[in-house]
ROTIRO-133314 format. One record per residue (C-alpha): residue number from 1; residue in three letters; x, y, z. Coordinates in nm, 2 decimals. Layout:
<sites>
- n,res,X,Y,Z
- NUM,ala,X,Y,Z
...
</sites>
This chain:
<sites>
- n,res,X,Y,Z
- 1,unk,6.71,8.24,7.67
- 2,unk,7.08,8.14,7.72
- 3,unk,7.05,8.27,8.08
- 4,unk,7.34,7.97,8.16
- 5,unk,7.61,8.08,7.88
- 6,unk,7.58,8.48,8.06
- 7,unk,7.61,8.24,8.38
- 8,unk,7.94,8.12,8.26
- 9,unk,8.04,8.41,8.15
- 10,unk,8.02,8.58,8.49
- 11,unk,8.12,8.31,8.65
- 12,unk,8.47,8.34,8.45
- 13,unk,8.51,8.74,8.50
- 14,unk,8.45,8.69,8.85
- 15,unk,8.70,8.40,8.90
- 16,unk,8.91,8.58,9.12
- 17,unk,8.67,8.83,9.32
- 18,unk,8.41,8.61,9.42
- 19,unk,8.61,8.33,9.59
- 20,unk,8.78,8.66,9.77
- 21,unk,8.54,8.80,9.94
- 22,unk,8.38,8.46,10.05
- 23,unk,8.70,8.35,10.14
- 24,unk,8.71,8.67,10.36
- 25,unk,8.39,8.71,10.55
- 26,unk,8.45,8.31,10.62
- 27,unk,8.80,8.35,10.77
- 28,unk,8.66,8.62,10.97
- 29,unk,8.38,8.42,11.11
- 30,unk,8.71,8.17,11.22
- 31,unk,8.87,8.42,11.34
- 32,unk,8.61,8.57,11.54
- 33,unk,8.47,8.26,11.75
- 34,unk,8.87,8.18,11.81
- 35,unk,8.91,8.54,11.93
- 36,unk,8.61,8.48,12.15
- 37,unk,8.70,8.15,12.32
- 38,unk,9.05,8.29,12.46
- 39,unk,8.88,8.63,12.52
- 40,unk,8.52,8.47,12.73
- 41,unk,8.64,8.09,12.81
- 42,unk,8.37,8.07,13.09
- 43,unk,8.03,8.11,13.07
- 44,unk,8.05,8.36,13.38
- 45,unk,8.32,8.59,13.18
- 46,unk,8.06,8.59,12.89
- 47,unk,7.76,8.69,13.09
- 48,unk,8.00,8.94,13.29
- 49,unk,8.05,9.06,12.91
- 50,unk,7.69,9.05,12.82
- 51,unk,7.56,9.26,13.11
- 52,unk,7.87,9.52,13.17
- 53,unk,7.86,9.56,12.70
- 54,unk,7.50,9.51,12.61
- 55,unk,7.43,9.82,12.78
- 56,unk,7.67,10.02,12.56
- 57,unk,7.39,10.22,12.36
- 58,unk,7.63,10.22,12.04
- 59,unk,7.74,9.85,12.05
- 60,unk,7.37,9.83,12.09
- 61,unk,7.28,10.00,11.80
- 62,unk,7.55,9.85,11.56
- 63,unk,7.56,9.51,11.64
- 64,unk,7.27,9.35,11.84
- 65,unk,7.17,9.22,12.12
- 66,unk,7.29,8.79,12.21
- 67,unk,7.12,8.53,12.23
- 68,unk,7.26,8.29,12.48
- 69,unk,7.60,8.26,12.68
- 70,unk,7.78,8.04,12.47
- 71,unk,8.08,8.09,12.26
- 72,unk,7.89,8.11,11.91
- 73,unk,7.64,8.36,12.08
- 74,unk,7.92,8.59,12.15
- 75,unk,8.10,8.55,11.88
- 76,unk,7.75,8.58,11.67
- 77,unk,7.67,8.94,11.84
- 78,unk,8.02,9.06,11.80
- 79,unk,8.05,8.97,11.43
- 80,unk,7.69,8.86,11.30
- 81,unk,7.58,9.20,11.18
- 82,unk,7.95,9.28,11.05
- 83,unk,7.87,8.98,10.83
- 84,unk,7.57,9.07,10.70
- 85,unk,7.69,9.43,10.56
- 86,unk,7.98,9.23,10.41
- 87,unk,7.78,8.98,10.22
- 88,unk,7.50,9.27,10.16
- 89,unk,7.77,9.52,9.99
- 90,unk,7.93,9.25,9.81
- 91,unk,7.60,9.11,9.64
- 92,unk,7.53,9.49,9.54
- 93,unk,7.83,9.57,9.37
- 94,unk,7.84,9.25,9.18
- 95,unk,7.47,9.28,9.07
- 96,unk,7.53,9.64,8.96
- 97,unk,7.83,9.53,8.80
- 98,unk,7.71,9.27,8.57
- 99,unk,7.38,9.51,8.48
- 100,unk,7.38,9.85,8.48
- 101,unk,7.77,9.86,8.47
- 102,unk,7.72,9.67,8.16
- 103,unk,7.51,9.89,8.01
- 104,unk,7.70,10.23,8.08
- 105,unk,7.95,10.05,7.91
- 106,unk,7.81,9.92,7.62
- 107,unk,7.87,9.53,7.67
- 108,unk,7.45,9.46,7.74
- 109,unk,7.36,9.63,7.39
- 110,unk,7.67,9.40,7.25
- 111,unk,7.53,9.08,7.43
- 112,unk,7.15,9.18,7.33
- 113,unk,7.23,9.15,7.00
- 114,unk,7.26,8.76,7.00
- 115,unk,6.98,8.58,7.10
- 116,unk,6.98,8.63,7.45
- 117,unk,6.64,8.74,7.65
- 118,unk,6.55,9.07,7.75
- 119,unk,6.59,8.96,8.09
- 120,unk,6.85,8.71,8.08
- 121,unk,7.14,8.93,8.19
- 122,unk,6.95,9.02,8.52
- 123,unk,6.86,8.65,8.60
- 124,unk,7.22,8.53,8.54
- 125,unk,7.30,8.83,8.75
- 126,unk,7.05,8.73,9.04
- 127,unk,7.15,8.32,8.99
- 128,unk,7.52,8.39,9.02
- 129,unk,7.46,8.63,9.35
- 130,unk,7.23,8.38,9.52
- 131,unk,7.45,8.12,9.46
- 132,unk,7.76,8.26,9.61
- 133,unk,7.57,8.32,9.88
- 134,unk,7.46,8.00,9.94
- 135,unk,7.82,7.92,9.96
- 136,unk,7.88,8.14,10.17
- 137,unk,7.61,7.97,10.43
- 138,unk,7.74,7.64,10.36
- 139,unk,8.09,7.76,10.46
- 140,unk,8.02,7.92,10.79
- 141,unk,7.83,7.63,10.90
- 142,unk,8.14,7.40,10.83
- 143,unk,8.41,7.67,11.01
- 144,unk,8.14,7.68,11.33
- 145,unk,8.06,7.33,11.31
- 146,unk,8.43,7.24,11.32
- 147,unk,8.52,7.51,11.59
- 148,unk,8.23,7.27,11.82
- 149,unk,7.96,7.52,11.83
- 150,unk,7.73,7.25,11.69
- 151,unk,7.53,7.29,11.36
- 152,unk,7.20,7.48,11.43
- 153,unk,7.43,7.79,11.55
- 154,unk,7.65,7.82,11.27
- 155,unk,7.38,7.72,11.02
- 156,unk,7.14,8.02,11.14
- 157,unk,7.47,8.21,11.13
- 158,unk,7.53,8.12,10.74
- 159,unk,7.17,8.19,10.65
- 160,unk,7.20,8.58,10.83
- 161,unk,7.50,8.63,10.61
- 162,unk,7.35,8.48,10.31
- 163,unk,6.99,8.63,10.33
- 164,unk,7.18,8.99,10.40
- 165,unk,7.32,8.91,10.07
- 166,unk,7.00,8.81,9.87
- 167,unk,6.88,9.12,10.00
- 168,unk,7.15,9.35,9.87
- 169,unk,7.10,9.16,9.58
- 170,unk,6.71,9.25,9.52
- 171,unk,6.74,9.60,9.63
- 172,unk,6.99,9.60,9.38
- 173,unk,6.77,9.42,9.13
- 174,unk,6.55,9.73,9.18
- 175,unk,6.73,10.05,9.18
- 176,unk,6.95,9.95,8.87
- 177,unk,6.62,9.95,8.67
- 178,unk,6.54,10.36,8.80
- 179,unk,6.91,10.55,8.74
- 180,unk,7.10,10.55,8.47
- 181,unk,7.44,10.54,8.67
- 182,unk,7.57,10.23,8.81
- 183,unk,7.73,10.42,9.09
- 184,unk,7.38,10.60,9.16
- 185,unk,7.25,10.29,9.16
- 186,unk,7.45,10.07,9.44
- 187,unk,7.47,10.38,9.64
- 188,unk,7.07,10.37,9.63
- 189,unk,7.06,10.02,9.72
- 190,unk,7.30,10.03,9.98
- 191,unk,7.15,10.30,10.12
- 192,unk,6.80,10.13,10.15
- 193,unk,6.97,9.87,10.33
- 194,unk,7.21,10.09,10.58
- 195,unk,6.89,10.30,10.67
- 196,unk,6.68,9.97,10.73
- 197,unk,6.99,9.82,10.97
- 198,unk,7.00,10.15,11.15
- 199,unk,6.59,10.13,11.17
- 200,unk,6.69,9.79,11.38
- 201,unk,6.91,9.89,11.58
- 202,unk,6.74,10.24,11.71
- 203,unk,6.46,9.92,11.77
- 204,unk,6.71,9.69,11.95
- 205,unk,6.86,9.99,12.15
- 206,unk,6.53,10.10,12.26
- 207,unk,6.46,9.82,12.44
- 208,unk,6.16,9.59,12.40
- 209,unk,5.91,9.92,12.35
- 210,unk,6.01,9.91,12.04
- 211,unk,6.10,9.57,11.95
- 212,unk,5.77,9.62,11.67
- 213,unk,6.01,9.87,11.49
- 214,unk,6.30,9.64,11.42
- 215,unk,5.99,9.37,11.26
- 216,unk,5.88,9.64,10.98
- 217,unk,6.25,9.61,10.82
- 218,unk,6.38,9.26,10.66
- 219,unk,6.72,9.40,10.86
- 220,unk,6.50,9.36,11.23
- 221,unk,6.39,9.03,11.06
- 222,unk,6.80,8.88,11.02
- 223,unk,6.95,8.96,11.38
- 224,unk,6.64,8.82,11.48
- 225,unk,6.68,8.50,11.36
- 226,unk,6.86,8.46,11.69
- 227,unk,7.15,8.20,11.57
- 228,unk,7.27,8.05,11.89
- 229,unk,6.95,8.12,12.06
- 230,unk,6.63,7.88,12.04
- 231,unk,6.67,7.97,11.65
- 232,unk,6.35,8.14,11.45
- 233,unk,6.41,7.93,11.14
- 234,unk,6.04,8.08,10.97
- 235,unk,6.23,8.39,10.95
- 236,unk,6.40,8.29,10.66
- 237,unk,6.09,8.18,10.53
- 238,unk,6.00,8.56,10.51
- 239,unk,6.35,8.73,10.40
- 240,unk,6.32,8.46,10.08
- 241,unk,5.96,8.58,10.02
- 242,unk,6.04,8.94,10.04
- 243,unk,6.35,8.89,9.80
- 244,unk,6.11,8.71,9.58
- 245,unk,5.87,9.03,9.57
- 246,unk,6.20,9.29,9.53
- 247,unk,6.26,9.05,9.23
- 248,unk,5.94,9.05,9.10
- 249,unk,5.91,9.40,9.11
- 250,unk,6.30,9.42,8.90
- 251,unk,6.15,9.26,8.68
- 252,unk,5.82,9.44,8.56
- 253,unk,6.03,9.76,8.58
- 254,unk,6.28,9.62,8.34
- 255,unk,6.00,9.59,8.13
- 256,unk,5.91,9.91,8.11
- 257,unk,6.21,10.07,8.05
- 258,unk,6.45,10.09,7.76
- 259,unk,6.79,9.97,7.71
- 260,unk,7.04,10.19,7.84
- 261,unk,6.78,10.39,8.06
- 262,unk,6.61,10.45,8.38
- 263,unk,6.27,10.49,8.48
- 264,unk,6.38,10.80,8.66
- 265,unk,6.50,11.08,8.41
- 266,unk,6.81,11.24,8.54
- 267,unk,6.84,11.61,8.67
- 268,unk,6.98,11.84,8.38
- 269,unk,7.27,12.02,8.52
- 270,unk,7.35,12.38,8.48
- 271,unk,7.43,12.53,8.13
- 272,unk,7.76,12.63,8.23
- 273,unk,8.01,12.50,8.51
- 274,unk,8.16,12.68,8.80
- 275,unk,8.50,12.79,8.80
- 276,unk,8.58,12.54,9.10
- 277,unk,8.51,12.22,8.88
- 278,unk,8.69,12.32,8.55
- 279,unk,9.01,12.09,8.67
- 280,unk,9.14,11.76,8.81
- 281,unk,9.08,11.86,9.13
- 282,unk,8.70,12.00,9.08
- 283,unk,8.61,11.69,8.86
- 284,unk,8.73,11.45,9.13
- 285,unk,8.54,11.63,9.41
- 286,unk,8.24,11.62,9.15
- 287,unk,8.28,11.29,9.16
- 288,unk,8.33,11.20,9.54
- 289,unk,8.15,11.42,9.68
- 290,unk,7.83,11.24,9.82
- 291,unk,8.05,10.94,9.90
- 292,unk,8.31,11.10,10.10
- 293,unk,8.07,11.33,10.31
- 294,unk,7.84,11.01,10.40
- 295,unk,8.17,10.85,10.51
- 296,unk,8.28,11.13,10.69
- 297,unk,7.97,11.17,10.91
- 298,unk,7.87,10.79,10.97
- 299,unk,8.29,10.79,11.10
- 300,unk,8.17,11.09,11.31
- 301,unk,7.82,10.85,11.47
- 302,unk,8.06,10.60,11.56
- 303,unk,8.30,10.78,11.72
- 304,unk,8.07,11.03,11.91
- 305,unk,7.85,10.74,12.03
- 306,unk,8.14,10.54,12.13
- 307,unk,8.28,10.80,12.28
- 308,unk,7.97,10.97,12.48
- 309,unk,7.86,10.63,12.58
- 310,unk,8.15,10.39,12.63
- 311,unk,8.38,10.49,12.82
- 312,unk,8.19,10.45,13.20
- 313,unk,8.07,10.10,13.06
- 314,unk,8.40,9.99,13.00
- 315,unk,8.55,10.06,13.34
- 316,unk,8.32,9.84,13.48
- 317,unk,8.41,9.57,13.23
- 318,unk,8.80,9.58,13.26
- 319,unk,8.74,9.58,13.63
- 320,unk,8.58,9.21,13.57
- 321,unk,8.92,9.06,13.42
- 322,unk,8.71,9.08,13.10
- 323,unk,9.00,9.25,12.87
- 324,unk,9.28,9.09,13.01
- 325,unk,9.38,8.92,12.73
- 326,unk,9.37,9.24,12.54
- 327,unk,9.57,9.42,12.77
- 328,unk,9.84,9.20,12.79
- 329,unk,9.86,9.20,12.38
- 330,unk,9.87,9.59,12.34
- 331,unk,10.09,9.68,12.63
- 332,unk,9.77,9.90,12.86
- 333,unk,9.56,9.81,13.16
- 334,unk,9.31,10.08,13.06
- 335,unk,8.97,9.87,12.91
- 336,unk,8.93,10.23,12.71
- 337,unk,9.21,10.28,12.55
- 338,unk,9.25,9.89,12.47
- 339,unk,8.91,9.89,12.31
- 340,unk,8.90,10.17,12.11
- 341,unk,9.25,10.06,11.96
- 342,unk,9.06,9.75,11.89
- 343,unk,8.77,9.98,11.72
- 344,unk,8.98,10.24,11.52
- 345,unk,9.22,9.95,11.38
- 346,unk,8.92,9.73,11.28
- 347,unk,8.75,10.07,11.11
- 348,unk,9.09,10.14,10.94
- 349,unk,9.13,9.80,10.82
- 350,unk,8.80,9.69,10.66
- 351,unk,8.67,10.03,10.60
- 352,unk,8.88,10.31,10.52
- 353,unk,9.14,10.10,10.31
- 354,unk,8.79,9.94,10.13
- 355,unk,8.65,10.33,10.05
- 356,unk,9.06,10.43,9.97
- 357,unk,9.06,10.17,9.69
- 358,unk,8.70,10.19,9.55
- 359,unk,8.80,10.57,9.53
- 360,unk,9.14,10.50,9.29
- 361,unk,8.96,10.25,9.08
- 362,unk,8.71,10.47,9.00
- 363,unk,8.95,10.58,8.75
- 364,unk,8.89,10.27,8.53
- 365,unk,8.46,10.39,8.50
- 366,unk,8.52,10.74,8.48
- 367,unk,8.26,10.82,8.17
- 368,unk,8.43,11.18,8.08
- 369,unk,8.78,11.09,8.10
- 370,unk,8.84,11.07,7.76
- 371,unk,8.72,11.39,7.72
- 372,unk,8.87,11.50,7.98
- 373,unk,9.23,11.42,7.88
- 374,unk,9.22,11.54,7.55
- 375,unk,9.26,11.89,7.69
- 376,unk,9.53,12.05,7.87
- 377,unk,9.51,11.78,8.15
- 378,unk,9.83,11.52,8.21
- 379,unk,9.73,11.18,8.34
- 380,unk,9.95,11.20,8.66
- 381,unk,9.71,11.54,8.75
- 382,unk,9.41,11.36,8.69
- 383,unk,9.52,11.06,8.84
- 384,unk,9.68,11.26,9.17
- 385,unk,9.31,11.47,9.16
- 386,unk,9.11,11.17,9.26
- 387,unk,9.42,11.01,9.48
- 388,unk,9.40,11.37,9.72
- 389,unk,9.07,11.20,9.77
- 390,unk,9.14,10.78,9.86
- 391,unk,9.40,11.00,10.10
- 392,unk,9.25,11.31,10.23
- 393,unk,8.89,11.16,10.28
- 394,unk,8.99,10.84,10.55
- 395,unk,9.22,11.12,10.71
- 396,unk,8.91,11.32,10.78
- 397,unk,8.77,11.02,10.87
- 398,unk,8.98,10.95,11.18
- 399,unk,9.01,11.32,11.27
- 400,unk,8.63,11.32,11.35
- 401,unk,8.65,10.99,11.50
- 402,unk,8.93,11.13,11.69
- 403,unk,8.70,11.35,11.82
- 404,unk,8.43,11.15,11.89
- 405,unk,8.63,10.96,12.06
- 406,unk,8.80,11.22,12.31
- 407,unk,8.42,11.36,12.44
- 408,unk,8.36,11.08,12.64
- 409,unk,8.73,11.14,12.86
- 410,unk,8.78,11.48,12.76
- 411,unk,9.12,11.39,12.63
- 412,unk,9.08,11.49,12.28
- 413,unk,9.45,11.46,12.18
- 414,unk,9.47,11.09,12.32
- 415,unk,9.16,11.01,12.09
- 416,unk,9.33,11.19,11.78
- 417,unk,9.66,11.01,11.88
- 418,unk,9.43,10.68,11.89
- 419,unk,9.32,10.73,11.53
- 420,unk,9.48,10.91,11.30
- 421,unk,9.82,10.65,11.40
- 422,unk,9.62,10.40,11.15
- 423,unk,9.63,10.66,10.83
- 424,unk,9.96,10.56,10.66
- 425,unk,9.81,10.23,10.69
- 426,unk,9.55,10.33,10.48
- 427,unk,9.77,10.55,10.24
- 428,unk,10.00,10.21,10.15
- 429,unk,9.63,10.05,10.02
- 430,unk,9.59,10.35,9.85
- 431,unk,9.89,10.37,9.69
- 432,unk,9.94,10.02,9.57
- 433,unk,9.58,10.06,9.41
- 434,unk,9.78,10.33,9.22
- 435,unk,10.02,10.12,9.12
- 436,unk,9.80,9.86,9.00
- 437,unk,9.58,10.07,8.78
- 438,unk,9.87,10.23,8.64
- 439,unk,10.02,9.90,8.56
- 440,unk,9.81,9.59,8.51
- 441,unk,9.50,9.78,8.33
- 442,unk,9.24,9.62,8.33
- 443,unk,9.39,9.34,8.56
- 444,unk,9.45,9.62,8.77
- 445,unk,9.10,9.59,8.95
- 446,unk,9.19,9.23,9.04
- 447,unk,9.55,9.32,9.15
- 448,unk,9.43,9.59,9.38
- 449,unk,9.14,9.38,9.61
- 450,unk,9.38,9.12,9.65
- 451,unk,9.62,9.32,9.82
- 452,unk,9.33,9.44,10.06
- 453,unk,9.22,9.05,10.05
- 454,unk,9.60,8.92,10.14
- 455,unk,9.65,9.21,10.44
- 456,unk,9.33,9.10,10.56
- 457,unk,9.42,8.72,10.52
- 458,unk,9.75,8.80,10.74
- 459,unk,9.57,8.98,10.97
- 460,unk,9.33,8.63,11.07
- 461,unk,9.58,8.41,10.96
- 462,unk,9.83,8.60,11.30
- 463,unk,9.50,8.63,11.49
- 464,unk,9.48,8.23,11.41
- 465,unk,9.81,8.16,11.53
- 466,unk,9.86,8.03,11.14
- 467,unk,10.10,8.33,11.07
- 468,unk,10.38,8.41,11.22
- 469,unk,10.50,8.76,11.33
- 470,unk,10.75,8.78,11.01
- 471,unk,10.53,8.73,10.76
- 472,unk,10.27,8.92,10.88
- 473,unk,10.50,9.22,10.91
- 474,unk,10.47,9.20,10.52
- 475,unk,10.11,9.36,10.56
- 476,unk,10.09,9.76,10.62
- 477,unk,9.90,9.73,10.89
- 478,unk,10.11,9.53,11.09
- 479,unk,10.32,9.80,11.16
- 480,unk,10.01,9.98,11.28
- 481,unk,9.88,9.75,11.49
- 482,unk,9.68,9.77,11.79
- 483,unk,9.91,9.51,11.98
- 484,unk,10.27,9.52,12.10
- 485,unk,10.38,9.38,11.80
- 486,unk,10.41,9.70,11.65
- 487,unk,10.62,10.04,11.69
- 488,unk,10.41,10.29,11.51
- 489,unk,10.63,10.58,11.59
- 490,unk,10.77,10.88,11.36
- 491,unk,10.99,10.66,11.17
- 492,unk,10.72,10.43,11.09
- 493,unk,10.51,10.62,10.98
- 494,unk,10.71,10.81,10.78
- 495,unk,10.86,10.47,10.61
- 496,unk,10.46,10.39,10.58
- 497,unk,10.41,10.75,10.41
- 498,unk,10.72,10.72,10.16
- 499,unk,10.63,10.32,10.07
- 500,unk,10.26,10.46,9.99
- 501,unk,10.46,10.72,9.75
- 502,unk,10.65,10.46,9.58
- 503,unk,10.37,10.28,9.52
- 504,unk,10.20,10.58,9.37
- 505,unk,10.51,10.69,9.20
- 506,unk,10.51,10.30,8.99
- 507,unk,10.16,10.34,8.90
- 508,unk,10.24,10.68,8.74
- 509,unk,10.48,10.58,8.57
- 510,unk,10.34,10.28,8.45
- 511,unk,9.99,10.48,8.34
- 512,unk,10.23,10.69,8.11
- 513,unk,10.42,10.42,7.91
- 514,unk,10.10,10.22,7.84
- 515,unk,9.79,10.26,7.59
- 516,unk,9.45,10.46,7.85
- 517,unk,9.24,10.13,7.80
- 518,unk,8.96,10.20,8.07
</sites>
């Protein structure tokens, strides 16, 4: 019962975020299959590729196996999975967003009481999710299309991205319906789905012994729809059943449950807290905790595997002419070095600056802030409490990558020099999050994805030859680039460091003038 009015209605909050992150995972499917064709123009560099990179164990493990030799096959193994955790992550925060969110914060007990359905919040939810994604297919099949990869390739493409997404969305569909907390809740789901992708790729890197593993997870099910590669359409056939059944199953437990709860009672805490969480500092790591440890050790995976097994691999590659395009655009014949540039900046860029800013804006949904503040607590130590963490956590971050990195050469200090270059980077996101919390209120939100959203954009637009080196310079990362373009020594950085303070300065000052609307 008026399922299409809550339609509308999340159609117009979302104006702004969901053509974002479609717009992004699309210009990165562009930019990837352009990347591809000056990096692997002939079908003997791509196999070169395929034989000397396959056999990386880590690339194995977090992106795939390809399916052919062509252009969209590479492209497709380099970036296919990358897309699906995109569209996967994005369809789980906007489902938990528009139902469980809503109920922490009191708008689903505001819009129950008008004659709306029991369920009609969750199927607008669902309707709204599935349908971006569906736009989402429909627009990677026109980029590859146009780029003359065909239409079966880019089309198989589209539906990986957009089935990853209708997955996120029924896992979501689930867990909001068990926890009370909307954060507890999109952690769960994408959880379930990070532990099914890494079931598929333990299956993919272990050769085809265990192919049957990566089958008994709908994750195995997507890569192996084998887009560019005598595609498996029926295995959409069986992603859309098995979203249909993680529906299904929303559903009835939505049933059973009451407004406002979960069908799993939440652990009581201690009577009395300890010592360490009585301030800003101790609420904030209350808060982060779990988040910033499971960041911190899947930074350390990829760096320890990439640096245990890549290095000897790569040798063999840069010996093939394979990364001579790289090499002349960051200034180094060493196929190492140039590709875990290529790695860290990638992981600083789309990762750290995405957990950096979902860490500020966690200020706006804090439950106990109001209670918080009315004791002997200012707003700037509260704010600067959770900010140690957007700053100190994607340091750690690159430190153990940094690590990871230097086992395989036994370099350490080149791998920490590799990394932790990227950090004030990272800071500048944080910091104009800051600024557009303190600021904008509840705009703020909006204000701070597109900045990540336009540094990306600049990033693919100079990778697409539709930038130019000034304006791109206008993103923070361009100053910490992986190419020659950039200079990222002291005085960079530092400038990087003291910008990111500004930033953070603005927002403090703009949080204490105005009314604490969360």
């Amino acid at each position: 019962m008026n399922t299409g009015t809550l339609i509308r209605l999340i159609l117009r909050r979302d104006r702004v975020w969901q053509p974002l992150w479609i717009l992004s995972v699309t210009l990165f499917v562009a930019a990837t299959v352009t990347t591809i064709r000056e990096l692997l123009p002939t079908p003997e560099a791509r196999r070169d590729y395929f034989v000397n990179i396959i056999d990386n164990p880590a690339i194995m493990l977090l992106q795939g196996p390809a399916y052919g030799d062509s252009v969209g096959a590479a492209a497709a193994q380099q970036r296919g999975a990358a897309t699906t955790i995109f569209a996967a992550l994005a369809s789980i925060l906007l489902v938990v967003k528009h139902t469980r969110s809503d109920e922490e914060q009191g708008r689903r007990e505001l819009v129950g009481s008008a004659a709306v359905g029991r369920h009609a919040p969750l199927t607008a939810a669902l309707a709204v999710v599935l349908g971006a994604n569906l736009v989402l297919a429909l627009l990677i099949t026109v980029v590859g299309a146009s780029a003359g990869l065909g239409l079966a390739g880019p089309l198989a493409w589209g539906l990986m991205a957009a089935s990853a997404g209708w997955l996120g969305a029924g896992l979501a569909a689930v867990t909001v319906q068990l926890t009370r907390s909307a954060r507890t809740a999109g952690a769960a789901a994408f959880a379930v789905f990070f532990a099914a992708y890494l079931v598929r790729g333990i299956s993919d890197l272990a050769g085809p012994g265990l192919e049957w593993l990566g089958w008994l997870v709908p994750n195995g099910w997507i890569l192996r729809a084998r887009a560019f590669g005598a595609e498996r359409w029926w295995v959409f056939l069986l992603l859309a059943a098995f979203v249909a059944a993680l529906a299904w199953l929303a559903y009835t437990l939505s049933a059973r449950r009451d407004l406002g709860g979960g069908l799993l009672a939440p652990r009581l805490g201690p009577a009395r807290a300890p010592a360490a969480l009585r301030g800003p500092l101790g609420l904030a790591w209350r808060v982060h905790r779990g988040a910033a440890l499971a960041w911190i050790a899947g930074a350390a995976f990829v760096g320890a595997g990439l640096g245990l097994a890549g290095p000897s691999v790569l040798e063999q590659f840069g010996q093939s002419g394979g990364l001579d395009h790289w090499a002349r655009r960051t200034g180094t014949d060493d196929p190492v070095e140039i590709f875990f540039r290529l790695v860290v900046y990638e992981l600083a860029v789309f990762s750290m600056s995405l957990y950096a800013i979902m860490t500020v804006l966690r200020l706006r949904g804090e439950g106990a802030t109001e209670l918080f503040l009315s004791g002997p607590v200012s707003r700037a130590r509260w704010v600067l409490g959770h900010l140690a963490f957007a700053a100190a956590v994607p340091g750690a971050m690159l430190v153990v990558a940094g690590l990871g990195l230097g086992l395989g050469s036994g370099d350490v200090g080149s791998g920490l020099a590799l990394t932790t270059v990227v950090l004030p980077g990272v800071w500048v996101m944080a910091g104009v999050a800051v600024a557009a919390y303190g600021l904008f209120r509840r705009a703020g939100t909006v204000v701070a994805w597109t900045a990540l959203a336009l540094a990306i954009a600049l990033e693919l637009g100079w990778e697409l030859r539709l930038v130019n080196d000034q304006v791109f310079m206008i993103s923070p990362f361009a100053h910490v680039h992986y190419s020659t373009l950039a200079d990222p020594g002291p005085g960079t950085l530092l400038g990087l460091t003291l910008v990111a303070t500004a930033f953070t300065a603005l927002g403090l000052y703009g949080l204490r003038r105005r009314d604490l609307t969360l």
